[in-house]
C-alpha positions as CSV (number, residue, x, y, z in Angstrom):
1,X,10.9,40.4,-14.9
2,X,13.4,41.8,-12.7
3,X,12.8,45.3,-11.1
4,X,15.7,48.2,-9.7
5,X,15.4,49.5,-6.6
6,X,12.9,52.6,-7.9
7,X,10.5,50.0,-9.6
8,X,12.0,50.5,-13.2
9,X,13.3,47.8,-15.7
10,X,17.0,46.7,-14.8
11,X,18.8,47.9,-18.0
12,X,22.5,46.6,-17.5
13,X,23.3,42.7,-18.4
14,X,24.9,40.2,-16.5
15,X,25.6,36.2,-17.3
16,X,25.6,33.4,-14.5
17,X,26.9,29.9,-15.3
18,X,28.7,27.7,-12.8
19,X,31.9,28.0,-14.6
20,X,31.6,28.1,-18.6
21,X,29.2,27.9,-21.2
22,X,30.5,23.8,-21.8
23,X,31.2,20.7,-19.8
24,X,34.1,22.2,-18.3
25,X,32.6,21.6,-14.6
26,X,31.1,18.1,-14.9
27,X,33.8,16.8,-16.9
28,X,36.8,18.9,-16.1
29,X,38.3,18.9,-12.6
30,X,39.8,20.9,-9.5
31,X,43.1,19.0,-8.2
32,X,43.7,18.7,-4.9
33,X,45.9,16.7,-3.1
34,X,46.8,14.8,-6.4
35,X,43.1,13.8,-6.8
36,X,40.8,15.5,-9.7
37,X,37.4,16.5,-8.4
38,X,34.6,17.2,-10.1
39,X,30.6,15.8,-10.2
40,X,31.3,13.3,-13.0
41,X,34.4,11.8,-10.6
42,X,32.7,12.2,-7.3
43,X,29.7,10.9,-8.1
44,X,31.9,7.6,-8.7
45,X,33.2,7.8,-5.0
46,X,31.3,4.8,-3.1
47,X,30.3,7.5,-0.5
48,X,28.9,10.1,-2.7
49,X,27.0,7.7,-4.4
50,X,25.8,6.0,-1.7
51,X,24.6,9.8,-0.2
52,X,22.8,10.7,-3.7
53,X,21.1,7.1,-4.2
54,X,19.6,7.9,-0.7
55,X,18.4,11.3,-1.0
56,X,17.4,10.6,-5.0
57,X,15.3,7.2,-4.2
58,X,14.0,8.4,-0.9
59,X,12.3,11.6,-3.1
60,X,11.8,9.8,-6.4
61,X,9.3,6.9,-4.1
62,X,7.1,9.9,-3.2
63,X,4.0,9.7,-5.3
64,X,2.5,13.1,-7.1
65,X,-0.9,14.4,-6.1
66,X,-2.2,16.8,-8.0
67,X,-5.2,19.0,-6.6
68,X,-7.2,21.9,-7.9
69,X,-8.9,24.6,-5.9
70,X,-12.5,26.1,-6.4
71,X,-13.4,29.5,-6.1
72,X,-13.9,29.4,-2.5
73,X,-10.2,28.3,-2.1
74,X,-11.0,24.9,-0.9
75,X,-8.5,22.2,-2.1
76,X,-9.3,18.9,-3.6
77,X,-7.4,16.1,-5.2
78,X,-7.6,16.6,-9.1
79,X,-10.1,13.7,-11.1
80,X,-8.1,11.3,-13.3
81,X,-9.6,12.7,-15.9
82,X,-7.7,16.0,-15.7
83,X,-6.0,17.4,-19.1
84,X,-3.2,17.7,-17.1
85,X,-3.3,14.4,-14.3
86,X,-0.7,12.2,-16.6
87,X,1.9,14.7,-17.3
88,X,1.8,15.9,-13.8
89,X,1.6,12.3,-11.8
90,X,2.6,10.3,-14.0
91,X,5.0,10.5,-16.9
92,X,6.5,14.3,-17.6
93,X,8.0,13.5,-20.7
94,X,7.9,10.1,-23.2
95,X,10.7,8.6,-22.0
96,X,10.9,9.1,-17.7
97,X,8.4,8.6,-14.9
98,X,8.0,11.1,-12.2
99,X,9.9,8.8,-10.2
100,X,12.9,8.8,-13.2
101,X,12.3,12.6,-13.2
102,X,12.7,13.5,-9.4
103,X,15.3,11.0,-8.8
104,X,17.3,12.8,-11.8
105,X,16.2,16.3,-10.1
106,X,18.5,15.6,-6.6
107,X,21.0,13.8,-8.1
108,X,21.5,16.9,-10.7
109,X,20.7,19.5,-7.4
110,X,23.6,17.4,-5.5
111,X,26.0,17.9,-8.2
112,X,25.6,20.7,-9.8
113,X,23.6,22.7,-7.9
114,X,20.6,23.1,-10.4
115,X,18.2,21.2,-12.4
116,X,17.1,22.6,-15.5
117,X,13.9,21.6,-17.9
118,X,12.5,22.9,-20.9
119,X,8.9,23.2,-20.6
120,X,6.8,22.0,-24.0
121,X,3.2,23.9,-24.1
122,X,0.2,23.4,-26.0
123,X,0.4,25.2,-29.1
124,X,-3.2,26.0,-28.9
125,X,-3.4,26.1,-24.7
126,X,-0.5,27.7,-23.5
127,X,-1.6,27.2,-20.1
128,X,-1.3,23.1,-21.0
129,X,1.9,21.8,-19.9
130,X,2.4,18.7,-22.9
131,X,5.9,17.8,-21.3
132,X,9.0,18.9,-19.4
133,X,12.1,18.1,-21.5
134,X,15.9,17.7,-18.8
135,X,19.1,18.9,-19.4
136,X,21.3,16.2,-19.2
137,X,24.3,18.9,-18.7
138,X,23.0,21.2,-16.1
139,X,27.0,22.9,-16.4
140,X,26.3,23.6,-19.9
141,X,23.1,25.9,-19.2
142,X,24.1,29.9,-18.5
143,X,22.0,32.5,-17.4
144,X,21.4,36.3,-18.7
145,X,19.7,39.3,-17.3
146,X,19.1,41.6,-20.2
147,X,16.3,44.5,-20.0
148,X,14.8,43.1,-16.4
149,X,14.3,39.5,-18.3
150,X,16.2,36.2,-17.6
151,X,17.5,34.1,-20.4
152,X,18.7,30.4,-20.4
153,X,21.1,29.5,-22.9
154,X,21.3,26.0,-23.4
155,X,23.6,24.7,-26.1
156,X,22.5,21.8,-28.6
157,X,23.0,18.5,-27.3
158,X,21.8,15.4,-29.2
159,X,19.9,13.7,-26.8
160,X,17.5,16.4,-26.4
161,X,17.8,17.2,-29.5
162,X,16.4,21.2,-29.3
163,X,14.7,23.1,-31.8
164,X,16.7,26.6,-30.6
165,X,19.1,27.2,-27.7
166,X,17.6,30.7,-26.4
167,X,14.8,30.7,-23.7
168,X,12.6,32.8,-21.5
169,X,11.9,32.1,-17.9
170,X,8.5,31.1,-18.5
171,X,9.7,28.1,-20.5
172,X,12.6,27.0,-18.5
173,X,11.7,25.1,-15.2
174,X,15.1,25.7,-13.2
175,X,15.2,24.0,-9.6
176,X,18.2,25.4,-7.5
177,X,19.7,24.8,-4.6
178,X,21.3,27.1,-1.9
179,X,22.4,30.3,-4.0
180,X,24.9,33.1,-2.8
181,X,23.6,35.4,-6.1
182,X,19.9,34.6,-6.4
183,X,19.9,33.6,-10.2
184,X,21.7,29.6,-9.9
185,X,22.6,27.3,-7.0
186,X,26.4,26.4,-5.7
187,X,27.5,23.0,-6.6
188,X,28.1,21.2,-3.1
189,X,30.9,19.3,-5.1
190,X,32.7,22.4,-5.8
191,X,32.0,23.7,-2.4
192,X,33.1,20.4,-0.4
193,X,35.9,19.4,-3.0
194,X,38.5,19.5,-0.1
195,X,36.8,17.0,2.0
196,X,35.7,15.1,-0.9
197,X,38.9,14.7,-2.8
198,X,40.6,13.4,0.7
199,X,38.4,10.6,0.4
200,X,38.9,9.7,-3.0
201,X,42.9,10.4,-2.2
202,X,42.1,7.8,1.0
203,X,40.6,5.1,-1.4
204,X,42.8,5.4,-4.0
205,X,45.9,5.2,-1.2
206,X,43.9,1.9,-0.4
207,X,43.9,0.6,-4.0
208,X,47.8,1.1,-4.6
209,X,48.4,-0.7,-1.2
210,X,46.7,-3.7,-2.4
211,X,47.9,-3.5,-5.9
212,X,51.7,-3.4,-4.8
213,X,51.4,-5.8,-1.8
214,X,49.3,-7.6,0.5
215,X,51.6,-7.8,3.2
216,X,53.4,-4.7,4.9
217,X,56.4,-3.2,2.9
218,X,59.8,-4.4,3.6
219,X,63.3,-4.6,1.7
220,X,65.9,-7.2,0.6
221,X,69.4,-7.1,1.9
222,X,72.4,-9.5,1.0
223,X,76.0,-9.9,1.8
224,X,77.5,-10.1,-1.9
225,X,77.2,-7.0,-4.3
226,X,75.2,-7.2,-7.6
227,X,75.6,-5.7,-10.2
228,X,73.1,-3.1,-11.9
229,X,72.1,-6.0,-14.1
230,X,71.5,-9.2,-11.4
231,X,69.7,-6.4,-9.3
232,X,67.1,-5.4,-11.8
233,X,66.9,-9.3,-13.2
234,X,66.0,-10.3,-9.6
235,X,63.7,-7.8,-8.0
236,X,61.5,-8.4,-11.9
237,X,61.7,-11.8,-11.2
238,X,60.5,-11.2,-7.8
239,X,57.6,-8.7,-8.3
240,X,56.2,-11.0,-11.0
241,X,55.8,-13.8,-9.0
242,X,55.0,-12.4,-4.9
243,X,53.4,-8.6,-5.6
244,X,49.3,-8.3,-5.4
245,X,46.6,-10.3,-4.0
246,X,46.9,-12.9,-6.4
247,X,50.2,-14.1,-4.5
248,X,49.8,-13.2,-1.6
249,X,49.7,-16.9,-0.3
250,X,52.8,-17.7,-2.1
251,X,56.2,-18.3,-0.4
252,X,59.5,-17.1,-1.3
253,X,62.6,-18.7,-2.2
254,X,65.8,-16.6,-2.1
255,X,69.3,-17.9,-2.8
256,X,72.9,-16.4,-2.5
257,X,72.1,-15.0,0.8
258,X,69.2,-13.2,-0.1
259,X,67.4,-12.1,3.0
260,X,63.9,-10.4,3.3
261,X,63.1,-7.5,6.2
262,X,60.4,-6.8,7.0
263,X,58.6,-3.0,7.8
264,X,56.6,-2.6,10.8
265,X,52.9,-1.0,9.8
266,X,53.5,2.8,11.2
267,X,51.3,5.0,13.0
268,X,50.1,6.4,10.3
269,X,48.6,3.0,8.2
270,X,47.6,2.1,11.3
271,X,45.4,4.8,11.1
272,X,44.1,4.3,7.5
273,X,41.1,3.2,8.2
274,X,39.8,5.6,10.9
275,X,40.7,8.2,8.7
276,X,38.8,6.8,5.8
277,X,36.1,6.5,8.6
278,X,35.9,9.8,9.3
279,X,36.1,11.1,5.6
280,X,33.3,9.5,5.1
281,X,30.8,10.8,8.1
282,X,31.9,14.4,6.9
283,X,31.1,13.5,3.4
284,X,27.4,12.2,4.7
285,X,27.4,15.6,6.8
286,X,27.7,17.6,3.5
287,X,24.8,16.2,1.7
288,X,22.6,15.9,5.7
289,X,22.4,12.2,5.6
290,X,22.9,9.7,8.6
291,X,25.5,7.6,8.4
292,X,23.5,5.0,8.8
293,X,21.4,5.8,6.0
294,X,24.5,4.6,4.1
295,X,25.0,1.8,6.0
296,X,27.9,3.6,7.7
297,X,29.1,2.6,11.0
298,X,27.3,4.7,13.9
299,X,26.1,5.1,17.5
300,X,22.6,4.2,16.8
301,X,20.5,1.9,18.6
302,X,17.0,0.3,18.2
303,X,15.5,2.6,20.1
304,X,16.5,5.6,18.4
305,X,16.5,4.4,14.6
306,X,12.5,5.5,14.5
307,X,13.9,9.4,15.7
308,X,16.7,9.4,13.3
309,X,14.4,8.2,10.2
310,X,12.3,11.9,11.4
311,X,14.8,13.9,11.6
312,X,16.4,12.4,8.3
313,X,12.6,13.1,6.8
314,X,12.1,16.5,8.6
315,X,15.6,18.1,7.9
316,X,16.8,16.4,4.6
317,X,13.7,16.0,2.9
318,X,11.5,18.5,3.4
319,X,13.5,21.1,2.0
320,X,14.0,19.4,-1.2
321,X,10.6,18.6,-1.5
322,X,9.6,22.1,-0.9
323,X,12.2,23.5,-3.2
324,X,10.8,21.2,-6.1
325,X,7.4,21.7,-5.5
326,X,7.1,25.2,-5.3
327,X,9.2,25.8,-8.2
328,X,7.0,23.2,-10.3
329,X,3.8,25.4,-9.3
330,X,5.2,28.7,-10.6
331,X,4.7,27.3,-13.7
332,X,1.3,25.8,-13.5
333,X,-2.6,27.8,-13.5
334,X,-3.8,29.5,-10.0
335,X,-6.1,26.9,-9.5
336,X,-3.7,24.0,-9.8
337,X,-1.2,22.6,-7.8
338,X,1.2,19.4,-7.2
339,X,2.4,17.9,-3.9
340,X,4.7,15.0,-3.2
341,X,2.9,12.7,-0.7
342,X,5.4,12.0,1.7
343,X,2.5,10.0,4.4
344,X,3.9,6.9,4.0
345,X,7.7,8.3,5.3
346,X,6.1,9.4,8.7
347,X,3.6,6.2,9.3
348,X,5.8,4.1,11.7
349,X,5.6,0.4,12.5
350,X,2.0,-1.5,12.0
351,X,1.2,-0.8,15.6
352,X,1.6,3.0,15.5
353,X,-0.4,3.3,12.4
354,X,-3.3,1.2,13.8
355,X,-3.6,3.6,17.2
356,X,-3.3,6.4,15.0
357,X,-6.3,5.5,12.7
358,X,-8.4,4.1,15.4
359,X,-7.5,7.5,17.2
360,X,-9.0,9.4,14.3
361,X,-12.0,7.2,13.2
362,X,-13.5,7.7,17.0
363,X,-13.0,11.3,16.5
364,X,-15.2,11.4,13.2
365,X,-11.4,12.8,11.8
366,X,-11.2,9.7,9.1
367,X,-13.6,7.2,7.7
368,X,-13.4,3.2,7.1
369,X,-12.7,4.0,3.5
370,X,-9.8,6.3,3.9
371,X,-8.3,4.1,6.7
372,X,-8.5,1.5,4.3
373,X,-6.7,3.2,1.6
374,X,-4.2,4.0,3.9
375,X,-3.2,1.4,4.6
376,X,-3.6,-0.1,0.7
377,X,-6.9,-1.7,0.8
378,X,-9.8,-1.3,-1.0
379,X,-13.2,0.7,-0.3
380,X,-16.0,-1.1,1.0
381,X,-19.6,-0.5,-0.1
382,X,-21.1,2.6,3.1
383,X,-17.2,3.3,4.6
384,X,-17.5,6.4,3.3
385,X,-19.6,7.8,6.5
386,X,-17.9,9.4,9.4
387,X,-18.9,7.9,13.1
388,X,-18.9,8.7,16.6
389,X,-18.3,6.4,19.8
390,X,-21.8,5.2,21.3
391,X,-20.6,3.1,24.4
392,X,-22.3,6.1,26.7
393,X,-25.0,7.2,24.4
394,X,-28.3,7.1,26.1
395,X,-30.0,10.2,24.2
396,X,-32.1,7.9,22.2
397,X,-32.0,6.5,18.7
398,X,-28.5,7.7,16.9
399,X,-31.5,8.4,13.9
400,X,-32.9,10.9,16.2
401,X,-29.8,12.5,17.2
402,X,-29.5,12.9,13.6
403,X,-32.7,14.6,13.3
404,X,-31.8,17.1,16.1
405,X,-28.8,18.5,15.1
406,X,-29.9,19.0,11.5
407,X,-32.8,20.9,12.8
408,X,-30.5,22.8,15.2
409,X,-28.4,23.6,12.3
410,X,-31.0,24.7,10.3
411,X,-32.4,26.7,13.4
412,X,-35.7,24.7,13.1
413,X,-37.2,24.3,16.4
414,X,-38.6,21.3,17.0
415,X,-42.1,19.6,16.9
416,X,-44.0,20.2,19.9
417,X,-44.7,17.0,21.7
418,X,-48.4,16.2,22.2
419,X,-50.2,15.5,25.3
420,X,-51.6,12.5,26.0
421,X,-55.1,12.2,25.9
């Protein structure tokens, strides 16, 4: 519900879409420089897709904890036996995975701007989430605020196949990116199409280049004059046999004192592909991933590629991962919540992970059984104990050390000792 500035209902009524209630914006197109951009075209550029396919399946790996809290506010990770555990870790819906579903979320937040779900509840348990329903269209979905209230209008499509086409906030789980009015996220595409559509202009330059000729342009001069006819009847002739890849081995037979000059390569395609080089680090800059993450030429070394994969995780990542998870717990109980578990990402090489767990089992931090798991083996029968370092103990039996500190804890003194008789 959405308040004035004195606390009352907002009464006037305002729509948000990203351009139209339709396909207009996925399907249709800016033009620039020649070149139509829109998501449904630039997600065909190599270098967007490359940028999406690493962002989407570097999210979409990260499995889904879910975890309940107890009156006291402690946190623990939910049983398997959950009403909830499958929909929520598992499989949303009866046709994705969570990794389908969260690879379609950043692919839909890189294009668009916004992911939008319908959420199906228990007919009986409202608070029972049965399944969360995508958009395929996220350009199709528009947004009113009417009497304080938000209202998603989603048009019928046939692969969802929805009962209605009006609905509330509470059953609409909208994920957004960056927003410059609060209600839906920009579309980087639509922000970026400059850059963008001089890269596709770049690579389809490339294409015509190697469709026309393989060899640098040049002309053919000969002493006699031909007429409109000879001239067409040769350079057909000619085209048909020497122009594309296909012949570009072939050699060339003129007659009549035909002669072929050739075109020096200019500054300018000399240049073609640094400039397709640097299209394509700015297009990386847009969506904040290393060139390298692309398999993009770069400057880094060995020695650095550990510090690049953090700061890829730290600055890339995390803010997705926060911007889905918190909008998916708006939706869920007070006593539930999801995570992505994003360990794995931040575990280095073999010997980094072993210092680190032997670093926290002698500091009664971890025990055998959770080292174990993390590192994808299973628990062992009495792993699930803590334990201290003994190499200086000389206090006595570790059973009596025990014995103290529960009494101390309990602020039991101890048994008086006995003299000897």
């Amino acid at each position: 519900m959405i308040l004035d500035k004195s606390g009352n209902l907002l009464t006037s009524e305002k729509s948000f879409s990203n351009f139209s209630n339709d396909f207009s914006f996925m399907y249709g197109a800016q033009t620039i420089a020649g070149i139509d951009v829109s998501p449904a075209s630039a997600h065909k550029h190599a270098i967007v897709y490359a940028c999406i396919r690493a962002l989407s399946e570097s999210i979409g790996q990260l499995p889904v904890r879910l975890y309940t809290y107890d009156p006291t506010g402690n946190r623990t990770l939910a049983n398997r036996s959950h009403p909830m555990f499958k929909v929520l870790t598992q499989a949303p819906n009866d046709f994705q995975t969570w990794q389908d579903m969260l690879e379609m979320i950043v692919t839909h937040l890189n294009l668009d701007g916004n992911f939008y779900a319908v959420i199906n509840r228990n007919t009986r348990n409202k608070n029972k989430i049965v399944q969360f329903i995508p958009i395929p269209n996220p350009s199709a979905v528009s947004i009113t605020v009417k009497a304080g209230c938000l209202t998603y209008d989603i048009p019928q499509d046939a692969i969802t196949g929805l009962s209605k086409t009006k609905f509330t906030a509470d059953e609409i789980l909208h994920i957004k990116g960056p927003s410059t009015d609060g209600f839906m996220g920009v579309s980087p595409i639509r922000h970026a199409a400059k850059a963008i559509a001089l890269s596709m202009a770049g690579e389809q330059h490339g294409e015509e280049f190697f469709n026309n000729s393989a060899t640098p342009n040049g002309y053919l001069s000969t002493p006699d004059e031909l007429s409109p006819e000879a001239a067409e009847r040769f350079l057909n002739a000619y085209n048909g046999n020497m122009q594309g890849l296909r012949n570009s081995s072939k050699t060339a037979l003129f007659e009549g004192g035909m002669k072929w000059n050739s075109i020096a390569v200019n500054n300018r395609d000399a240049q073609f592909l640094e400039t397709r080089n640097f299209q394509k680090t700015e297009i990386c800059s847009i969506f904040r991933v290393p060139p390298q993450m692309v398999f993009q030429e770069a400057d880094v070394k060995y020695s650095n590629v550990e510090q690049a994969i953090l700061s890829f995780h730290r600055d890339t990542l995390v803010p997705l991962m926060t911007r889905i998870v918190n909008k998916i717990n708006l939706h869920l109980d007070a006593d539930l919540e999801i995570d992505l578990d994003d360990r794995h990402l931040l575990r280095g090489d073999s010997k980094t992970q072993a210092e680190v767990h032997s670093a926290l089992f002698k500091m009664s931090a971890m025990t055998v059984n959770e080292i174990r798991l993390n590192s994808g083996l299973e628990a062992i029968d009495g792993g699930d104990v803590l334990a201290i370092a003994t190499n200086n103990t000389t206090l006595g039996q570790l059973t009596d050390l025990d014995q103290i500190q529960s009494l101390n804890i309990q602020n039991i003194p101890p048994a008086p000792t006995l003299p000897e008789a």
